[in-house]
TORPA-728373 format. One line per field, with one value per residue (C-alpha): residue number from 1; x, z, y. Coordinates in pm, whole numbers, plus 32768, in hexadecimal, padded with zeros to 4 digits. Layout:
// TORPA-728373
num	c(NUM;...)
x	c(X;...)
z	c(Z;...)
y	c(Y;...)
***
This chain:
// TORPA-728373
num	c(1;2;3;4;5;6;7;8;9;10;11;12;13;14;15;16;17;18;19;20;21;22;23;24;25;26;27;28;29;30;31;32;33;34;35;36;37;38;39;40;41;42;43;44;45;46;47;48;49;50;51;52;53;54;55;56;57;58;59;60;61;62;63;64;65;66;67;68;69;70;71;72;73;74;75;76;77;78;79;80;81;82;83;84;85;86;87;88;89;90;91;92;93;94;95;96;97;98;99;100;101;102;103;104;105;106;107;108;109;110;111;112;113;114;115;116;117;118;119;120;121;122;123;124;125;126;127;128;129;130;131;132;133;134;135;136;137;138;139;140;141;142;143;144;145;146;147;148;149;150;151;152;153;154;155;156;157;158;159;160;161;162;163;164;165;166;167;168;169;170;171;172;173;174;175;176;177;178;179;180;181;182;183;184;185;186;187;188;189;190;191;192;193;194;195;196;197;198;199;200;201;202;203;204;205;206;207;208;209;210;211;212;213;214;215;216;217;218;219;220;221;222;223;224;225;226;227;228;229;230;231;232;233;234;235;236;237;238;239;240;241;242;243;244;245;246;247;248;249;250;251;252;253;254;255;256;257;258;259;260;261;262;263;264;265;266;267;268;269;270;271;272;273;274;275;276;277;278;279;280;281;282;283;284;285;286;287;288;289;290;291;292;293;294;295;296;297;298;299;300;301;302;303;304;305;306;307;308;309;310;311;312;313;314;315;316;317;318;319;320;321;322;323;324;325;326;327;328;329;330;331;332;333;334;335;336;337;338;339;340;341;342;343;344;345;346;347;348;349;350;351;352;353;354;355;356;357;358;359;360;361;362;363;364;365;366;367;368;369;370;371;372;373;374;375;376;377;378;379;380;381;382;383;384;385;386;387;388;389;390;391;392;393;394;395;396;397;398;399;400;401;402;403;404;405;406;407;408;409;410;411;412;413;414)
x	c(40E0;414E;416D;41FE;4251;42AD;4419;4476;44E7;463A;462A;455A;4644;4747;4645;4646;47B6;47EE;46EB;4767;48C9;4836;475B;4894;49A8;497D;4857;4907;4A2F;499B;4983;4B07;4B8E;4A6D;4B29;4C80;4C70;4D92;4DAA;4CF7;4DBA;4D62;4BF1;4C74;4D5F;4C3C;4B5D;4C83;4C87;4B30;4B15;4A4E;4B2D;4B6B;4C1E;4A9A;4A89;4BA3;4BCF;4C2F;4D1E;4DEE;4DA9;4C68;4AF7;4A91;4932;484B;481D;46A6;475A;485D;471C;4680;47D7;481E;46B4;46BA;483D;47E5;468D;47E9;4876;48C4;4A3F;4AC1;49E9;4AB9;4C06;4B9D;4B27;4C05;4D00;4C05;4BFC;4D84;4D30;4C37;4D31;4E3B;4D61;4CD9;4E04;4F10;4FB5;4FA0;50FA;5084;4F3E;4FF9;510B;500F;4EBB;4F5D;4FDE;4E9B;4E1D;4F08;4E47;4F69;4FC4;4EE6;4F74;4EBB;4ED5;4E71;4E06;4E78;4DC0;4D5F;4E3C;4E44;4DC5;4D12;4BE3;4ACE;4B90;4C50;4D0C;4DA4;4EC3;5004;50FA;51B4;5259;53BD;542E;55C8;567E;55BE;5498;540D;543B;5304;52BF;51AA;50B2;4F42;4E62;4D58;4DDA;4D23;4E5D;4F41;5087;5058;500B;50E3;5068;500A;4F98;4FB1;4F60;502B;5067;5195;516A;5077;507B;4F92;4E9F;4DAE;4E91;500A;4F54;4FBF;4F8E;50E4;50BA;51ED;5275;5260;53D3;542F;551A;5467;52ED;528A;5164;5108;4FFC;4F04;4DBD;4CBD;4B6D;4A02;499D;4A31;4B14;4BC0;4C29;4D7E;4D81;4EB2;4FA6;50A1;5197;528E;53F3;54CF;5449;54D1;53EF;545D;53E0;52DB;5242;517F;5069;4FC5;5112;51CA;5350;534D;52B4;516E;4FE8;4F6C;4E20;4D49;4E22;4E20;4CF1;4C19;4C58;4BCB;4AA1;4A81;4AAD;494E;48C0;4944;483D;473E;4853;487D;46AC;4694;47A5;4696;4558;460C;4642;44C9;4451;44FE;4486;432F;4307;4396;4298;418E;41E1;421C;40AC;3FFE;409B;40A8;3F6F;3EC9;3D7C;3D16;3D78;3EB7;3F1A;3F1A;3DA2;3DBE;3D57;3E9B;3F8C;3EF4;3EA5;4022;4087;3F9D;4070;41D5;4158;40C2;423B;430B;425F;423C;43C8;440A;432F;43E2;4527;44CF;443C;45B1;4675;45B4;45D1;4785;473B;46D4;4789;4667;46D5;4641;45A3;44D7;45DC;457D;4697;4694;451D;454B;4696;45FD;447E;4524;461A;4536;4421;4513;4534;43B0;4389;44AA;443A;42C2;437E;4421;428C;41F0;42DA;42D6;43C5;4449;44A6;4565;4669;4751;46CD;463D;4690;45A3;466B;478D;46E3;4660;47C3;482D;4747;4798;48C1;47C0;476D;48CC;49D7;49D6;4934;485D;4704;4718;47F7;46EE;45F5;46D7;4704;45AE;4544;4653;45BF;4452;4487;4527;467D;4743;4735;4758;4880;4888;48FD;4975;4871;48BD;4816;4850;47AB;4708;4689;4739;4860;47B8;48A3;49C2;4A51;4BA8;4CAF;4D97)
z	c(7875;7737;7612;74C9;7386;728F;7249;72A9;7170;71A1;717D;7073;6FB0;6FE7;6F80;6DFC;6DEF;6E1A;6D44;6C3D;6C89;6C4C;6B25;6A67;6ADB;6B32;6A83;6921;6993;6A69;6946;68E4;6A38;6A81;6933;6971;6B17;6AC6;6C0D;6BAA;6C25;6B61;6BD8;6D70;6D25;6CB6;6E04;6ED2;6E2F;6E69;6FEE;6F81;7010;7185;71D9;71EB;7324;73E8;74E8;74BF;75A0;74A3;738F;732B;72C9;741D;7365;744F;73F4;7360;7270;7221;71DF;7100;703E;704F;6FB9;6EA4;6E50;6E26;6D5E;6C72;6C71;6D7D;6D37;6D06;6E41;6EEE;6E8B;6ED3;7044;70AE;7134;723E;72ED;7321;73A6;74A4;7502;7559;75E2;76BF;7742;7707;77F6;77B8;76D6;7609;75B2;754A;748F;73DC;73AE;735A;721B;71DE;71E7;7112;7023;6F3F;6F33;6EEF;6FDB;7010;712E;7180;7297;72BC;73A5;72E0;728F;71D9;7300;73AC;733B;73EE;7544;752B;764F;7605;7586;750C;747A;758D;7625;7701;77CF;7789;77F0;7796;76E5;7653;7545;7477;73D7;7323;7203;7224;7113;7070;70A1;6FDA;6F77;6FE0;6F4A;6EA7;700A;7076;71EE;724D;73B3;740B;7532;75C0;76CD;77CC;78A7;7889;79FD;7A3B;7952;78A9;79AE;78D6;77BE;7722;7603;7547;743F;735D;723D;70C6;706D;71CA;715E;71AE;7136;700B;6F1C;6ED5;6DE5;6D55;6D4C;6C2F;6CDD;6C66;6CA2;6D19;6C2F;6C09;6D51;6DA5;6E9E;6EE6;6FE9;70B6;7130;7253;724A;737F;7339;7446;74DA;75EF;7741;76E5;75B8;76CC;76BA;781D;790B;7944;7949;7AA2;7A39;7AF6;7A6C;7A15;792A;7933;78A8;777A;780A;7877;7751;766C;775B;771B;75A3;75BA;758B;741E;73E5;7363;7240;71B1;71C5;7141;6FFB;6FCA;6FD0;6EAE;6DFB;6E07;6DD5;6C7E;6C16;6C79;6BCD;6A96;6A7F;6AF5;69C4;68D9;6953;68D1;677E;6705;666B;66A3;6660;65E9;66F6;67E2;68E8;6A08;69B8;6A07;6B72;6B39;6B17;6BDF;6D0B;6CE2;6CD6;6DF3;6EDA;6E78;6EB0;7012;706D;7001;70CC;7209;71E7;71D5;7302;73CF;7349;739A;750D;753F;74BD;7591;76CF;76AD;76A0;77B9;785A;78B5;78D4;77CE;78DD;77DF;76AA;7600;7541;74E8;7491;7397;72DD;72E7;7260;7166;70E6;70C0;702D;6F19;6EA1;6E95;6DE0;6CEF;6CAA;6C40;6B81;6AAA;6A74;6A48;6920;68A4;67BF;67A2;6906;68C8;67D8;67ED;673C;687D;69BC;6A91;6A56;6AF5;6C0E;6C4D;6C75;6D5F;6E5F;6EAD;6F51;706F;70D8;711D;7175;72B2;7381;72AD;7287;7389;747E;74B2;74D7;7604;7699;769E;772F;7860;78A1;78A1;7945;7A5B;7A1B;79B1;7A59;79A4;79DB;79F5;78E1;78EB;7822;76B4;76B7;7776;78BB;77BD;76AC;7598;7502;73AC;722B;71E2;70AE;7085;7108;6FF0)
y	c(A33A;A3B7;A2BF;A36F;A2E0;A3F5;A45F;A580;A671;A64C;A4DB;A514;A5DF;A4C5;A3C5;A4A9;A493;A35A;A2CE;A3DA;A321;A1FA;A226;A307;A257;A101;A057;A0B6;9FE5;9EF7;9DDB;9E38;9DEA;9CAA;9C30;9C6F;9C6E;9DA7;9E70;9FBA;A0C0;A1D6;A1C6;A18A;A2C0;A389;A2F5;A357;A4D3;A507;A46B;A33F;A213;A199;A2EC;A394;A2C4;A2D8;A3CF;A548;A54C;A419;A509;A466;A4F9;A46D;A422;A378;A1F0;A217;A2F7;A202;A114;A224;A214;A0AB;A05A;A138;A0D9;9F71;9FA7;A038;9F0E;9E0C;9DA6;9F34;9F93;9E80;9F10;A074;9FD7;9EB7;9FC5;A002;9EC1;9EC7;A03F;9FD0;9EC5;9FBB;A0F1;9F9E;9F33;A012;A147;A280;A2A6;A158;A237;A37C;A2A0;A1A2;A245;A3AA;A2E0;A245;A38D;A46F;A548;A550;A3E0;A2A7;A18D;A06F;9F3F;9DF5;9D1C;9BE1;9ACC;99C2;989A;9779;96A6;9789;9842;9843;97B5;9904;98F7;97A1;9847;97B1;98AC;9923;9A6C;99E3;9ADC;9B45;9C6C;9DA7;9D0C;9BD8;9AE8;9A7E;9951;98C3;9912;99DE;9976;9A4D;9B91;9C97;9D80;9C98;9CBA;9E06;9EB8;9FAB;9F59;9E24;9DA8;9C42;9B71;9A6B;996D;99CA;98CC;97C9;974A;987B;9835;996F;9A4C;99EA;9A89;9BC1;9CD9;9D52;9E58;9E34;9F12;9ED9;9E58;9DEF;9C9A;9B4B;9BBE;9B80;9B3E;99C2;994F;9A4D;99B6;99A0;99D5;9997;9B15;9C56;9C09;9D78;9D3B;9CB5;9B7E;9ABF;9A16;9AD7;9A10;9A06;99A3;99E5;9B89;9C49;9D53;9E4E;9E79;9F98;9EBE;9DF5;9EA4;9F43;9F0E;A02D;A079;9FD4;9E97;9F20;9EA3;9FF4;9F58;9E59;9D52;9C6E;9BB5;9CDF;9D98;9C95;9CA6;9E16;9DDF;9D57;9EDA;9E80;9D9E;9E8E;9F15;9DBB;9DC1;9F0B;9E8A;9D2B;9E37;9EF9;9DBB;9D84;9ED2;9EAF;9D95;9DBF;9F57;9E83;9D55;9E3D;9F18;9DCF;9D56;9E92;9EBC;9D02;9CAA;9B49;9ACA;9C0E;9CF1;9D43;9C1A;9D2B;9CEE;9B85;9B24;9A23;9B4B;9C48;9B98;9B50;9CC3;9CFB;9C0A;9C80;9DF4;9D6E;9CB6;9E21;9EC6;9DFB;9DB0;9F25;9F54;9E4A;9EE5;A049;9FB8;9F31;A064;A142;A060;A060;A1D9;A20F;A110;A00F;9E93;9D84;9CF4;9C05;9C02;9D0A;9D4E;9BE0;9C03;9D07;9C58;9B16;9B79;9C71;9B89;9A4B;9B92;9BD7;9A84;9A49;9BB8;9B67;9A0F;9A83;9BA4;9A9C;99B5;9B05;9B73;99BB;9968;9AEC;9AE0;99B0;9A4C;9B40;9C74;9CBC;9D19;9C51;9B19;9BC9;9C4D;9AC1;9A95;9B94;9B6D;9A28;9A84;9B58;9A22;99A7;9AD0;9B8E;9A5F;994D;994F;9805;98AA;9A01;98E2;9871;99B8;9A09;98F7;98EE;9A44;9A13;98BB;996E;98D7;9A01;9B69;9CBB;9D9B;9F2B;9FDA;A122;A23F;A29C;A3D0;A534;A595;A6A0;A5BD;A4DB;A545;A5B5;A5C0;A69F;A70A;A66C;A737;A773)
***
C-alpha cells in the first residue's frame, strides 16, 4: 500500500501563489476591513484574476480550473493564514456552487456556474439555509416555495447568509409542502434584482469581519419553473434533491477545516516568533518550559487537524464514504484546534496579545466562528457518534479525481 504525503509540484506552485496573495495582498488590509467589516472587493477581484477563489474548483467542463479538492485545501489554508474574513469572501461563492453543481441539471450548471466562473467578470453568490429559527435543525424550514402557474412564490427570511444581499446568485431552500416532510424541501437559485428579494439586516460579527453577513428576505418573489433547482422543463427529478444534496455538501467539510488550520498556523508562526525575541528573567520566554511546552502543543494540534483534514479531502476524491465521520472529524478537531492555538497565541504574547496592535487578538476572534458555521462543534460530535455507534450508514459519493490521477492547477484561462 502506498501512503504519500508530499504535494505534488504543481500544488506546490499553487501553495507559493497563494501565500504570495496572501502575504501582498491581504494581510496589509486585513486590519482595514476587521475595522471597518467593508466588503473588500478589490482584493476578491484580484483572487478572481489570478484563479485563487471557488472557480479553481469547479469543474472544467462549467468553465472552472477543475483543481482537485486537496488543492482547494492547499489554497484555502494558505488564504486564511491571509486573513480569515477576506478568505471568506473570496470562498463563500463556493458553497452556493457546490449547491447548484449538487443539485442542479445540466442547463442550471452551464447558466449558473459559467457566471461564477467568468474570467472577465467577478460575480459572487450566496447560499441561503439558515433561518432565524432554524440553525442547527436545518431542515425545519419555514419560508416557503407555493407552487402558481409557471413557478413559485417565495416567502420567508434566511438568516446568516455570507454575501447575502450583495450576491448576484443566490440559492435558497424552501418548504413546498410540508405534509411531506424533508421530501417538500427544495433548492431555488434566484437572480440579483428579481422583485420580492431583498437584503435585511447586515450583521456586526465578532470576527471575519471583512466579510458581509446578512438576511435575505422573501416577499411573495416570484421565481420561474427552471429556478427550482434539479427538475427539468418537464417537472422531472433529474438530481439528488434538496435533501440529498445537503448530504453531499458534507465533502465541504474539510474547506471550512483547512480555513480554522490557517487561522492557527498564523497565530502560532507569530507567538512562536514573539517568544524568541521578548526578554524575561534574563532570557527569551520561548526558553521557558511555561511557553514552550505551550508552542509544542499548538504545533502538535496544526498538524494533526491538517492530517485529519487532508485524510477527508483525499477520501471525497476518490469517492470513499465517511463511514466513521470523517469529514466531521476533521471540521470539528480543526475548528475546536484553532480556538485552543489562538487562545495560547493571545497568553503567549500577555498583555500585547490583548490589544489591538496585533493581530493575534483578531485571529482569537475569527476562529471562533470554526466552531459554529458549517455544522457546530456539538452537531459533528452527533454525527460522529451516530456513525461509530452504528446508527447512521455512509453513502457513495461519486470520485473527484480522473481515472488518470487528480485533476492538477491550471493557469486561468483569460
Amino acid at each position: 500500500m502506498t501512503l504519500e504525503f508530499s504535494l505534488t509540484q504543481e500544488q506546490e506552485e499553487i501553495r507559493e501563489l497563494a501565500h504570495e496573495f496572501a502575504e501582498k495582498e491581504m494581510r496589509p488590509v486585513a486590519d482595514h476591513y476587521d475595522e471597518t467589516e467593508e466588503t473588500p472587493w478589490e482584493v476578491m477581484r484580484k483572487a478572481h484574476d489570478l484563479g485563487l477563489d471557488p472557480a479553481a474548483g469547479f469543474p472544467e467542463e462549467y468553465g472552472g480550473q477543475g483543481v482537485d479538492l486537496l488543492t482547494s485545501l492547499v489554497l484555502q489554508e494558505e488564504l486564511a493564514w491571509g486573513d480569515a474574513g477576506i478568505a471568506v469572501s473570496i470562498n463563500a461563492t463556493g458553497l452556493a456552487g457546490a449547491g447548484i453543481i449538487a443539485m442542479g441539471t445540466e442547463e442550471q450548471k452551464q447558466k449558473y456556474v459559467r457566471q461564477l466562473t467568468d474570467p472577465k467578470e467577478l460575480r459572487i453568490a450566496a447560499m441561503g439555509l439558515t433561518e432565524p429559527n432554524s440553525g442547527s435543525d436545518s431542515l425545519a424550514l419555514e419560508t416557503t416555495a407555493a407552487k402558481v402557474d409557471g413557478g413559485y412564490v417565495l416567502n420567508g427570511t434566511k438568516q446568516f447568509c455570507t454575501n447575502g444581499g450583495i450576491a448576484d446568485i443566490q440559492v435558497a431552500f424552501a418548504t413546498t409542502d410540508k405534509s411531506l416532510g424533508p421530501a417538500g424541501i427544495a433548492g431555488f437559485v434566484i437572480e440579483k434584482g428579481t422583485p420580492g428579494m431583498r437584503q435585511g439586516r447586515k450583521e456586526r460579527k465578532l470576527g471575519v469581519r471583512a466579510s458581509h453577513t446578512a438576511q435575505v428576505i422573501f416577499e411573495d418573489c416570484f421565481v420561474p419553473e427552471e429556478a427550482r433547482l434539479g427538475y427539468d422543463k418537464d417537472g422531472n427529478a433529474t438530481g439528488p434533491g434538496a435533501v440529498g444534496a445537503m448530504l453531499m455538501l458534507e465533502a465541504t467539510r474539510p474547506l471550512v477545516a483547512a480555513a480554522a488550520i490557517g487561522i492557527a498556523r498564523a497565530a502560532f508562526e507569530f507567538a512562536r516568533d514573539y517568544s524568541q525575541e521578548r526578554i524575561q528573567f534574563g532570557k527569551p520566554i520561548s526558553k521557558h518550559e511555561a511557553i514552550a511546552f505551550k508552542l509544542a502543543d499548538m504545533a502538535t494540534e496544526i498538524d494533526a487537524a491538517r492530517l485529519l483534514t487532508w485524510r477527508a479531502g483525499w477520501m471525497a476524491m476518490h469517492g470513499i464514504p465517511y463511514a466513521r465521520g470523517e469529514g466531521s472529524m476533521a471540521k470539528l478537531f480543526a475548528g475546536d484546534m484553532a480556538m485552543r492555538v489562538t487562545t495560547d497565541a493571545v497568553q503567549v504574547l500577555g498583555g500585547y496579545g490583548y490589544i489591538k496592535e496585533y493581530p493575534v487578538e483578531r485571529w482569537m476572534r475569527d476562529a471562533k466562528i470554526y466552531q459554529i458555521w458549517e455544522g457546530t462543534a456539538e452537531i459533528q460530535r452527533l454525527v460522529i457518534c451516530r456513525f461509530i455507534l452504528g446508527e447512521r450508514q455512509a453513502t457513495a459519493r461519486p470520485k473527484l479525481v480522473r481515472d488518470e490521477g487528480p485533476v492538477r492547477p491550471a493557469a486561468r484561462a483569460s
